[in-house]
N, C-alpha and C positions, 0 to 999 in steps of 0.2 A: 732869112728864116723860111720864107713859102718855098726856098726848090729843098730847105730839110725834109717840113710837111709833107710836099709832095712823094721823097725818096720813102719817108715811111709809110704811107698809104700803099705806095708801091709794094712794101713790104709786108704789107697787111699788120704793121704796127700801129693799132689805132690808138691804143692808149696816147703813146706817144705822139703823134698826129693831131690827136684833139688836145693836148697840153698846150703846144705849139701854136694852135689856133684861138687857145683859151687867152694866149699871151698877146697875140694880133688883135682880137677884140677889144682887149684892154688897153691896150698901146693906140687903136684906129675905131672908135666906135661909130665912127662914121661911115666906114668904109663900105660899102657895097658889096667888094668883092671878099671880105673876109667872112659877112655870114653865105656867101655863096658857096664859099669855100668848106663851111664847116657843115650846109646841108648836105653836100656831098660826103661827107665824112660818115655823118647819121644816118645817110643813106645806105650807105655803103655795109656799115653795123646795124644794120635793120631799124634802126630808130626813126619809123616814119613820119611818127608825130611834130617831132622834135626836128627832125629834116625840113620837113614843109614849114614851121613857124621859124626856122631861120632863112631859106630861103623868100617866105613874104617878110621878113626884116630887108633884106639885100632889093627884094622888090620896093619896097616903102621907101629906102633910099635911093635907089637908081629906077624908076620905073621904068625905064628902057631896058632893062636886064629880061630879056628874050628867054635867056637860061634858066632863070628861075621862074619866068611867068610858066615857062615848057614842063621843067620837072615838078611841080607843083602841080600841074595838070596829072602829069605822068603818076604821081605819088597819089593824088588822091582815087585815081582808077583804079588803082594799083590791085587788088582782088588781094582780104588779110586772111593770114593764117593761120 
């Protein structure tokens, strides 16, 4: 299911990208990389807030996630609109 997610990100189908991952969450709420996966998504759709509290979820579980300690940084710089 994550290279579907992926093709539609790719496709700038977010709807359906964040379905996909809504399904991963619920299938792996442990997982690390699926809220890493869906800050990117929120990110991607402008949903700052909401990007950064799933990336420090994906933190809170893997605190080695470099990725998310980074875009969280990056997000909260980020200058709002």
């Amino acid at each position: 299911m994550n290279w579907l997610r992926y093709l539609f990100m790719m496709e700038k189908q977010y709807n359906k990208a964040y379905n996909i991952l809504k399904i991963n969450i619920g299938n792996y709420p442990t997982s690390s990389n699926v809220y890493d996966s869906m800050g990117e998504l929120l990110m991607l759709k402008g949903d700052t807030i909401t990007a950064i509290e799933n990336y420090e979820k994906s933190l809170k579980i893997n605190p080695k996630n470099e990725n998310a300690r980074n875009m969280i940084r990056k997000l909260r710089n980020k200058p709002q609109v």
